[in-house]
C-alpha positions as CSV (number, residue, x, y, z in Angstrom):
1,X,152.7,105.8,-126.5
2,X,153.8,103.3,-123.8
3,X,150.8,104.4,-121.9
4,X,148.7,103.5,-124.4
5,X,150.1,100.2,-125.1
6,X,150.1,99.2,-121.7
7,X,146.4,100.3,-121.2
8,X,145.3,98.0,-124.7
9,X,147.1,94.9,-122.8
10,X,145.1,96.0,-119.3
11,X,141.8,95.7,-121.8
12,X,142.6,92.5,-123.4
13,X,143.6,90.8,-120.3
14,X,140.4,91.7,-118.6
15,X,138.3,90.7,-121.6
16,X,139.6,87.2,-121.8
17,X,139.7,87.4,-117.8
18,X,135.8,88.0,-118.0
19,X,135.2,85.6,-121.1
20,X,137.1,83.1,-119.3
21,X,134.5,83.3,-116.0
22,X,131.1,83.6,-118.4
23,X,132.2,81.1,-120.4
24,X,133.2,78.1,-118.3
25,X,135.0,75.2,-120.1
26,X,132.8,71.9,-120.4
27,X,133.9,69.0,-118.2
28,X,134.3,65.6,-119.6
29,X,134.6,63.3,-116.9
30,X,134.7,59.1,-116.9
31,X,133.4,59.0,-113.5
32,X,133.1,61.2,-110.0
33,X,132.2,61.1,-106.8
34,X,129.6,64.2,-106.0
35,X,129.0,65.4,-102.5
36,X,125.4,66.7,-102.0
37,X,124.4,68.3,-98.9
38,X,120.7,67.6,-97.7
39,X,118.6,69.5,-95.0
40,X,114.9,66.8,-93.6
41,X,114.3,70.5,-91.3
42,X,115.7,73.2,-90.7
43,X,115.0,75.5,-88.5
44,X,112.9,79.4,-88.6
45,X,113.1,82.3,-86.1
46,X,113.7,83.0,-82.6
47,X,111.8,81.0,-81.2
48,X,113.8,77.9,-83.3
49,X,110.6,76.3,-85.2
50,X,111.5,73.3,-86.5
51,X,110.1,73.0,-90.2
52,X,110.4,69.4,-91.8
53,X,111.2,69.2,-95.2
54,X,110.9,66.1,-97.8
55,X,114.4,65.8,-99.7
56,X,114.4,64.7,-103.2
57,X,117.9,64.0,-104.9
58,X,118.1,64.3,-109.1
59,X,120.6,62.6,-111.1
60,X,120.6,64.1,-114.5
61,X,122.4,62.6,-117.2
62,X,123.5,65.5,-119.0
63,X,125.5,63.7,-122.4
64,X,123.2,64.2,-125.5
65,X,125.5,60.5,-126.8
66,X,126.2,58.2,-124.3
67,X,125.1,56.3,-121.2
68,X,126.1,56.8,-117.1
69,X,125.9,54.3,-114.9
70,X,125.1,55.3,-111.6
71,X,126.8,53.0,-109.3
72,X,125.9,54.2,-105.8
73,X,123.9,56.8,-103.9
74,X,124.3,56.8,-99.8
75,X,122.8,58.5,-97.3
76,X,125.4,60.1,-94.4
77,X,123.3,61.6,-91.6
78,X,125.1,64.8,-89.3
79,X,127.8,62.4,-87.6
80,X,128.8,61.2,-90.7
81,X,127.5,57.5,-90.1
82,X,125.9,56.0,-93.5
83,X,122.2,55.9,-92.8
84,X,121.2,54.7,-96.0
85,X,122.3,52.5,-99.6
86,X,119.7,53.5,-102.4
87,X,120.7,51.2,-104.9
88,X,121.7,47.3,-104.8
89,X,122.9,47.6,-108.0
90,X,123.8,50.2,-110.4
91,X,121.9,52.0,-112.9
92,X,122.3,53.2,-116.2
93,X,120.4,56.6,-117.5
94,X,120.2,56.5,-120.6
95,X,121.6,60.0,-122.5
96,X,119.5,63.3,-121.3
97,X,117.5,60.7,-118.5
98,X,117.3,61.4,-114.9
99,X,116.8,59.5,-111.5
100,X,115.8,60.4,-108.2
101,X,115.9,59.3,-104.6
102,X,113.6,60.7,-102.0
103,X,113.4,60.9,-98.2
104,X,109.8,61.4,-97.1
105,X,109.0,64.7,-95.0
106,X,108.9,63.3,-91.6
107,X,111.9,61.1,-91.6
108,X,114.4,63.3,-90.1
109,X,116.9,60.9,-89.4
110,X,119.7,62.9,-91.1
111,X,119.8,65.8,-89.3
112,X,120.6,69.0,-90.0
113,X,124.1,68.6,-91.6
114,X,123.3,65.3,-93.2
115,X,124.4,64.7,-97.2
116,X,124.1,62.1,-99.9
117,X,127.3,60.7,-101.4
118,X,126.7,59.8,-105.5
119,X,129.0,57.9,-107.8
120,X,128.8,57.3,-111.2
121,X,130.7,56.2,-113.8
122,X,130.9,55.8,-117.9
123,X,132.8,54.4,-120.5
124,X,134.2,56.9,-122.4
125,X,134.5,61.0,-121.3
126,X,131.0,62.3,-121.0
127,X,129.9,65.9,-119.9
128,X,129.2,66.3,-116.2
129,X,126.0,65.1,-114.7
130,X,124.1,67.3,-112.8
131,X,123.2,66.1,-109.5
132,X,121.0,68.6,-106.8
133,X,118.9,67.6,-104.0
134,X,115.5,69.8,-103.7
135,X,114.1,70.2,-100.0
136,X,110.6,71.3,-100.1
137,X,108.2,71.3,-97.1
138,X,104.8,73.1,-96.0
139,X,102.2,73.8,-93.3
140,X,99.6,76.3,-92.3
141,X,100.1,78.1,-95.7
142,X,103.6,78.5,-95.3
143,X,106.4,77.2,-97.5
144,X,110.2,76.7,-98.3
145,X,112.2,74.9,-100.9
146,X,115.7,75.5,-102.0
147,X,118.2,73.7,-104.0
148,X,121.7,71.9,-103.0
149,X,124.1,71.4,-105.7
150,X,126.2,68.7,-105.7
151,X,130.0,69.1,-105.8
152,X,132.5,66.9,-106.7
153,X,135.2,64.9,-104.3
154,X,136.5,62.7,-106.6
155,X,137.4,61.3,-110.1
């Protein structure tokens, strides 16, 4: 009987355990800041082949009611030295709008281990936006692009 009882709880617990982990909660925020890490090359084989790659950052506004204001995107390169402001002044994105930055192919000024710093902001609690850099490059009929997710630092 006890064995039984025991075993239901085991069941339960790892149903809502699971549930819990499909079924993330939705994050309202008022404002982050969102780390994105960005790759102008990386680099292929043994013989270390430098392939450039153009980097292109997308803000996504993901709030089917209400407005972000995007209030600064920069550009660290691999020391950690800001290499770049984007914006002089913020913007807003309207409700399901996007945004993007890009860096150009050849301009490798970054390095390797460079990343883009993004704050936003908003009046009330809105869901998350989603915010991913795409690095995308090609020659000689070979190609690579990946994605970067961006993670957040700050509220």
């Amino acid at each position: 009987m006890y064995k039984k009882i025991f075993f239901m709880l085991i069941v339960f617990f790892l149903i809502f355990v699971t549930a819990t982990l499909a079924f993330p909660e939705v994050q309202l925020k008022k404002g982050q800041t969102v780390y994105v890490s960005a790759y102008p090359h990386v680099i292929l084989g043994p013989r270390e082949i430098i392939f450039d790659l153009a980097i292109t950052l997308v803000i996504r506004n993901t709030d089917v009611k209400l407005p972000i204001s995007v209030t600064s995107v920069d550009y660290y390169d691999m020391q950690g030295k800001l290499t770049k402001k984007f914006l002089s002044r913020p913007i807003t994105l309207n409700p399901m709008a996007s945004t993007y930055i890009r860096i150009k192919e050849k301009d490798t000024s970054g390095g390797i281990g460079s990343n883009f710093l993004v704050r936003w902001n908003a009046e009330r609690d809105v869901n998350t936006p989603v915010i991913e850099a795409l690095m995308i490059g090609g020659t000689s009929g070979q190609g690579i692009s990946f994605i970067s997710s961006g993670q957040e630092i700050s509220e």
